[in-house]
N, C-alpha and C positions, 0 to 999 in steps of 0.2 A: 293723688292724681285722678280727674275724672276718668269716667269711659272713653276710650280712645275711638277718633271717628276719622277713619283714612277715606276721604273725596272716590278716590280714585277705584278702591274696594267698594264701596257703596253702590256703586255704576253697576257692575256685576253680579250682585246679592241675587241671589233667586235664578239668575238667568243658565241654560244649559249650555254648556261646550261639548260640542259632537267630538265622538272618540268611536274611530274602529267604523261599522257599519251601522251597526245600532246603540252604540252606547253614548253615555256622556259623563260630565263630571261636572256638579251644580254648587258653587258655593253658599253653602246656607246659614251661615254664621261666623262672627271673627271675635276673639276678642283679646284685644293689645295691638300694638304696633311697633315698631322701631322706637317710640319714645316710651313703651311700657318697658322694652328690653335696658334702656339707660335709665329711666327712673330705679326699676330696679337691682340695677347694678351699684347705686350711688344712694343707695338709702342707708346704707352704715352711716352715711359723714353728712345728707339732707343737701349738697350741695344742687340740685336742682338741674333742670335741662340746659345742657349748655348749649352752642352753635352747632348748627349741622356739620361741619368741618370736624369739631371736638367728638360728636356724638357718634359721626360715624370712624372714627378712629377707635375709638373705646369699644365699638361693636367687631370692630377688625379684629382690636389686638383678644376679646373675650372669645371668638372662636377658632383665630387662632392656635389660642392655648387652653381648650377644651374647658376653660371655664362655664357650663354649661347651664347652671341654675336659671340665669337670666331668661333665657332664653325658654322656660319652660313656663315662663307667664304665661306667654303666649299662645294662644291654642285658635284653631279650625274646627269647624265640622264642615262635612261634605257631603251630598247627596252622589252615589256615584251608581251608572247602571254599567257591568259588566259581563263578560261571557263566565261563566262557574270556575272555567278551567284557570282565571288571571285571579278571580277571586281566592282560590285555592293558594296561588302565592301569593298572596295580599296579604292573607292573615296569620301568615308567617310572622309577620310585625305584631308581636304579643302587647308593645303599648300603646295600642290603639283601643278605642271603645267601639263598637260595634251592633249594630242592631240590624239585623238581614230578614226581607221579607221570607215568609215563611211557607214553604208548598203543602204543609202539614192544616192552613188556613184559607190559605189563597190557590184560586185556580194559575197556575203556569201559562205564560204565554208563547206564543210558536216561536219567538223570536231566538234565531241561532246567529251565531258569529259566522262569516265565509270569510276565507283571509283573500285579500287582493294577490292578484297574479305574481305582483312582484314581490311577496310575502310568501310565496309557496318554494322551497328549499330543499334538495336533500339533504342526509343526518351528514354533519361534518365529522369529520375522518379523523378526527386530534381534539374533539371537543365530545364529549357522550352525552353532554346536556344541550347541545347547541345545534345552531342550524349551518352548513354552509353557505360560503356567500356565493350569489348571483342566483335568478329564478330559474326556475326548470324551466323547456321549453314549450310553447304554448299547448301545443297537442297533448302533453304530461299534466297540465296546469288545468284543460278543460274536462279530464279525467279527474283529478281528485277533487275539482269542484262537484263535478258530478256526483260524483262516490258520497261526499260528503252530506250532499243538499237530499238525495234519496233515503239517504242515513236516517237524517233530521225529519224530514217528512213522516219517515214511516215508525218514526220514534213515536212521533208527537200525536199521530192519526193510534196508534197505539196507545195511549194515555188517554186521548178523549174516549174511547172504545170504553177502557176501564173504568172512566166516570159513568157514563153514562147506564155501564150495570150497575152502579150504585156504589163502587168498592171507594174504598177509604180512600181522601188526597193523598195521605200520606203513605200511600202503599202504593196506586196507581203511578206515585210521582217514580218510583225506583227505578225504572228503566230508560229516562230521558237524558241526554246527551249532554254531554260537559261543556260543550259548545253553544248551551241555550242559557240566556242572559238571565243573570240576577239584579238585586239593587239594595244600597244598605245605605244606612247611614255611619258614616264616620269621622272621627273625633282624636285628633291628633294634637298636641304641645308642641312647638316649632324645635325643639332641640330635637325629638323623637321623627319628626315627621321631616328635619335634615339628612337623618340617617338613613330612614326610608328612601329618599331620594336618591342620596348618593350611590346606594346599593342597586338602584332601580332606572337609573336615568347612564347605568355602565353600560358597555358597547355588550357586553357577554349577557346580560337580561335579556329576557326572552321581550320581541320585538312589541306583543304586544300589551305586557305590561309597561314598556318603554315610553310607549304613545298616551298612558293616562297619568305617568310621572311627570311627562316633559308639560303637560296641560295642565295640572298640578302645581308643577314651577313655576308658572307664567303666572298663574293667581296670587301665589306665595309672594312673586315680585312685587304685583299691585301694593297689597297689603304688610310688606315690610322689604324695601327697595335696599338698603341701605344692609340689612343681613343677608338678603337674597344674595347680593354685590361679596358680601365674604364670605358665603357659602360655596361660592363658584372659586374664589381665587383661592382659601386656604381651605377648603373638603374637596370639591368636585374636581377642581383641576387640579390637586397637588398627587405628589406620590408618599407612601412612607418606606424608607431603605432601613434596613438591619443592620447590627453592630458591624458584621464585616463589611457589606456594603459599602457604609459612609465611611468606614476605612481604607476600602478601594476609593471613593473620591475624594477622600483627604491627598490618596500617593499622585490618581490622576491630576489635582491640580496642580502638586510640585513638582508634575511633571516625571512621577517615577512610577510609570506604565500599572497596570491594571491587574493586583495580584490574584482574582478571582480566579478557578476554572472550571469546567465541566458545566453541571450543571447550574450549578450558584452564576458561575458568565453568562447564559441563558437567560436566568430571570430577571437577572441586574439589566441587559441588553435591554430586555424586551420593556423593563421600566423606563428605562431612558430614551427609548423607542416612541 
């Protein structure tokens, strides 16, 4: 099968998608599509690309059922600019390739993340990693803006000081804020870069690695629609229950009430929630 050329991925090559205040996510390269994922699912037997009807059944029922090779034709790379701290859980995703510009080379630019008003939170009370919901209210919110933006300022007026005595990038950079923006190049297989999303695009991710997943997804659609369509119905929207679980809705559907308790009812609840 030639190189695949999606119309619709092409539009977008090169161009930046704003994320956050200063960041983006630029797609720089694709290669395969929805017809590299059925070519090569169908190369045992040569029988060739059938109808879109046919094709995207076959992509349904393969991730579905975690048959997942196909799917690893397919790869992305992405130009992405982020604050350090999102970077941080980015590359938590060990099957990605990676290339980050480097403050050990390159001078650091002023540029910090400030989260919008409606993004400032206190720590939730039942979550230790999470934020809760609804914003502080304004007078709170133009406080830790403030806190924050003085922070960054006198971080970074701090680091040009160090250059400019002559001291090393890569020593000067030590003291700058987790909130000042990186940029890297990345390089992802669509079975890998599903599971990234999944993880990344839940309600419990921090809000703003949320925002350059769900931007992310939007490209992913352009350039393979038809996996995108079953990543959402059997990954992203489904649940997975345990042996007792799906024993408990074997009895709920004949009707013979909900053997679960305590805790185990809890978590069943709140999946089916």
């Amino acid at each position: 099968m030639a190189h695949c050329i999606v119309p619709a991925a092409e539009e977008i090559l090169d161009k930046e998608f704003a994320v956050l205040d200063h960041g983006f996510v630029r797609l720089v390269d694709y290669l395969g599509s929805d017809e590299r994922i059925v070519q090569s699912a169908r190369v045992s037997y040569g029988s060739g690309t059938k109808t879109y009807r046919q094709d995207k059944g076959l992509i349904s029922y393969l991730l579905r059922n975690d048959h997942t090779s196909p799917f690893e034709q397919v790869n992305f790379t992405f130009h992405v600019k982020m604050p350090i701290f999102v970077a941080r859980q980015w590359i938590r995703h060990r099957t990605g390739r990676v290339n980050e510009i480097s403050g050990r080379y390159s001078v650091m630019t002023d540029q910090c993340y400030l989260p919008d008003r409606e993004h400032i939170n206190f720590q939730s009370e039942d979550n230790k990693q999470g934020r809760a919901e609804g914003a502080v209210d304004e007078v709170l919110a133009d406080q830790v803006l403030s806190l924050l933006s003085e922070d960054q300022k006198r971080s970074y007026e701090t680091y040009q000081k160090l250059l400019d005595l002559g001291i090393a990038r890569e020593l000067a950079r030590v003291d700058l804020p987790l909130s000042m923006y990186t940029e890297w190049y990345w390089q992802m297989d669509l079975h890998n870069l599903f599971h990234f999303l999944q993880l990344r695009l839940d309600a419990h991710a921090q809000y703003e690695i949320r925002a350059y997943a769900q931007t992310i997804l939007e490209m992913v659609r352009l350039v393979c629609p038809m996996a995108t369509e079953a990543f959402e119905e059997h990954k992203r929207g489904s649940k997975t229950f345990s042996s007792s679980e799906l024993d408990a809705l074997k009895c709920m559907l004949k009707g013979e009430g909900n053997p679960l308790t305590g805790r185990s009812l809890e978590l069943f609840e709140q999946k089916l929630s």
